[in-house]
C-alpha positions in Angstrom: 82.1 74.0 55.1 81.8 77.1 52.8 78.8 77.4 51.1 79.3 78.1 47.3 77.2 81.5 47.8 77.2 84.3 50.3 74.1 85.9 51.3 75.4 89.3 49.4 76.1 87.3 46.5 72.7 85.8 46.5 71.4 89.5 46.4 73.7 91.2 43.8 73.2 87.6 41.6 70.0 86.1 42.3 69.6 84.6 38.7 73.2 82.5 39.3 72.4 81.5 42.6 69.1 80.5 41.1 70.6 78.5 38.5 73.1 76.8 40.3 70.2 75.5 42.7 68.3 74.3 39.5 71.4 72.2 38.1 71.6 70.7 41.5 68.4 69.7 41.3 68.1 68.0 37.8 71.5 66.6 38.7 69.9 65.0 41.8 66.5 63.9 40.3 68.3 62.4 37.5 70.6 60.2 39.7 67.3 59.4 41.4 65.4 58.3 38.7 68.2 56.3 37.2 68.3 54.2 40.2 64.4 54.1 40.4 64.7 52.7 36.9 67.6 50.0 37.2 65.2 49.1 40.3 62.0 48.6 38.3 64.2 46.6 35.6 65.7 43.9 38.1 62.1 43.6 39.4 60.9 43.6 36.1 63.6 41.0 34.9 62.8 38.2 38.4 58.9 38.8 37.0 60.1 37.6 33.5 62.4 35.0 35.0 58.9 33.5 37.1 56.7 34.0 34.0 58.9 31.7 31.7 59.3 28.9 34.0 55.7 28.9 34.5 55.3 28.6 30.7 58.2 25.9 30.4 55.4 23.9 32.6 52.7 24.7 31.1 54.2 23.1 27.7 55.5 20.2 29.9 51.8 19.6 30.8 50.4 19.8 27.5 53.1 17.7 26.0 52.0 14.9 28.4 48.3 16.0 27.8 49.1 15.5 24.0 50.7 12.5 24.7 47.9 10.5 26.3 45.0 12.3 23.8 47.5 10.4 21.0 47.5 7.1 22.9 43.7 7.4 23.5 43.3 7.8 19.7 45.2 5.3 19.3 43.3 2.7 21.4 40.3 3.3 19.9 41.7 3.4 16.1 42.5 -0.1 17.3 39.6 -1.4 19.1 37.5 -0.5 15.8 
């Protein structure tokens, strides 16, 4: 494998050598941080997913709660 710079060319063109290290670097740490990213979304997302069905029972429960504190009313409305 040929490496895209020669040590001579390194020391007659330190600033290219330089930046073509630095593009390789933001090009890395970008790809990087993308997938970091799509990562803390899917976790993000299976968090939301749990957090809704938890709140689809909780109005389950208070419908049922609401429910009975009718029929209680009820019962005494009619033993009045």
């Amino acid at each position: 494998m040929k490496l895209p710079y020669t040590l001579s060319e390194i020391e007659n063109k330190p600033l290219a050598f330089f930046t073509a290290i630095s593009i390789s670097a933001v090009i890395f740490l970008f790809f990087e941080f993308k997938s970091s990213f799509e990562t803390q979304l899917e976790n993000q997302q299976k968090t939301i997913e749990k957090l809704d069905r938890k709140v689809e029972e909780y109005e389950e429960s208070l419908k049922e709660v609401n429910k009975r504190l009718i029929e209680c009313i009820t019962l005494r409305e009619q033993q009045q």
